[in-house]
C-alpha positions, 0 to 999 in steps of 0.5 A: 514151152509156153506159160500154162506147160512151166506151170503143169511141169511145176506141178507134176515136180511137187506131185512127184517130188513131196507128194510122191505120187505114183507114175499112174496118177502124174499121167492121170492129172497130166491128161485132166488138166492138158484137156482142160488147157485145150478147152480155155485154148478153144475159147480164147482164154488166154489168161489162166491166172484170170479164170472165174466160176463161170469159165469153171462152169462153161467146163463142167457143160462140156464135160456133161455134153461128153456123156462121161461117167459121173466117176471121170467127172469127179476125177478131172474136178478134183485134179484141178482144184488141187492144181488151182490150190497149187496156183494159189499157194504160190501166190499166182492167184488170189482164189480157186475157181474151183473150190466152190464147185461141188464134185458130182457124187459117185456111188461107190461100187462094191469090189468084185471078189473071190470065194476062199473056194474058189482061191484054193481051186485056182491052186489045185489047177496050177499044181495039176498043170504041165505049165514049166512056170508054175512054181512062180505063178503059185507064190505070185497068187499066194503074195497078191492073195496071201499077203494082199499086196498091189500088183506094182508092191508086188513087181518091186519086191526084191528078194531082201524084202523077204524077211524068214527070222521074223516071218514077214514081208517089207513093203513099199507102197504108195507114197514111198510108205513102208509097212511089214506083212506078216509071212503065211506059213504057204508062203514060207515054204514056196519062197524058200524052195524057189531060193534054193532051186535058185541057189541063194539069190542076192538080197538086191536080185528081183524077188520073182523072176520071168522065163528069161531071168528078168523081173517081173512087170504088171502086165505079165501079172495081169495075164497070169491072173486072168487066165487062171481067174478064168477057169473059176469065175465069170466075174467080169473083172479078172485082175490082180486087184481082185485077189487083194478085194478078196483078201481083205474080204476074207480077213474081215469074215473070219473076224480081223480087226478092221484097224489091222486090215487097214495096216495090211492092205496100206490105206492111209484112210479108215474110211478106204478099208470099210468099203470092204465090211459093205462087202461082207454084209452083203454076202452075209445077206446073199448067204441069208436070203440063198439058205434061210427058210423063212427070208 
């Protein structure tokens, strides 16, 4: 292992270890900084330690001659500066190359989601099926949708995280973070129906299990929500994140305070959650412009 991979590994320790950052994000900056070794590797710069705004630059070139979305560029930016400050604090070198570089502004995309309409047909056509699994499919939907949880909280549930006393559900986000999701009355009456056709499963068993008795896993999810998404809507994106977009959409049109969605969803910042009141007020202009006689 030469210098530049000790260091990485270093890094990745204290993204894992103190920051602990999900498995997604160690690959994520793993992969931005390893190109970023291949470039200097390329031009013969041997010595990270010495590397000065003009080799920054020189990078910033060749990320723009790759035609990359202004969103990729901004990503692999901001993964080595926080690299460059990692150097810093151990004292490896005496300034961030990268710190006076400004990250190429992206616009911010407004999430795809779904009607309340549309959410309710989606149960309507899993209750009339003859799919054997549709039992778990309806509290998969009701907890990604009801409870607007992400699709790997959801994957780790265990059945202890369900909690009927208090009528809420325990759950660990990002960052080992725990915060409690108030239980919806649908919920309740699916989750204790499926315990008791499994006959009081143990508090550390998997909160939903697969056809063969395992624990669920996102990519199964994924299909699961695709294939019935389909069915109504051709929106381009069918993926589990759109039904937590939805829900919290939906909880901001029917007036919930943006602080408590913020609790909800698990966003550490403010400024996360209020993407999703842009959404609001463009399907308020939608439902305006559609209906108003005069607009």
């Amino acid at each position: 292992m030469n210098d530049n991979e000790k260091l990485l590994s270093a890094y990745l320790s204290e993204l894992s270890g103190l920051r602990r950052a999900s498995r997604h994000t160690l690959r994520s900056y793993e992969r931005d900084i390893r190109q970023f070794f291949d470039f200097l590797s390329e031009r013969n710069f041997t010595d990270i330690f010495s590397i000065g705004e003009r080799v920054v630059r020189l990078y910033l070139l060749e990320l723009s001659a790759r035609n990359l979305k202004t969103s990729s560029v901004a990503r692999k930016l901001s993964a080595l500066r926080m690299f460059f400050d990692f150097l810093l604090r151990k004292g490896d070198i005496e300034k961030n190359p990268f710190k006076t570089i400004s990250l190429p502004k992206t616009r911010k995309k407004l999430p795809s989601t779904l009607s309340a309409e549309a959410i309710e047909k989606i149960f309507k056509i899993i209750d009339e099926s003859n799919d054997n699994y549709k039992r778990e499919t309806k509290i998969i939907f009701q907890i990604l949708y009801g409870e607007a949880v992400r699709v790997s909280e959801l994957c780790d549930l265990n059945v202890e995280n369900v909690d009927f006393s208090n009528k809420v559900l325990k759950v660990f986000g990002k960052g080992a973070k725990t915060r409690y999701i108030p239980l919806s009355r649908r919920l309740i009456e699916l989750l204790k129906e499926y315990f008791s056709i499994r006959k009081s499963p143990q508090p550390n068993e998997p909160l939903i299990l697969t056809k063969r008795g395992n624990r669920i896993y996102p990519r199964m999810v994924q299909r699961i929500i695709k294939k019935y998404m389909s069915m109504v809507t051709d929106i381009e994106k069918k993926s589990p994140h759109v039904l937590r977009h939805s829900a919290a959409t939906h909880l901001l049109d029917d007036g919930a305070d943006l602080l408590a969605v913020k609790e909800i969803l698990g966003h550490e910042n403010l400024s996360t959650t209020q993407i999703y009141t842009h959404v609001s007020v463009e399907r308020l202009k939608k439902v305006y412009k559609n209906s108003h006689p005069k607009s």
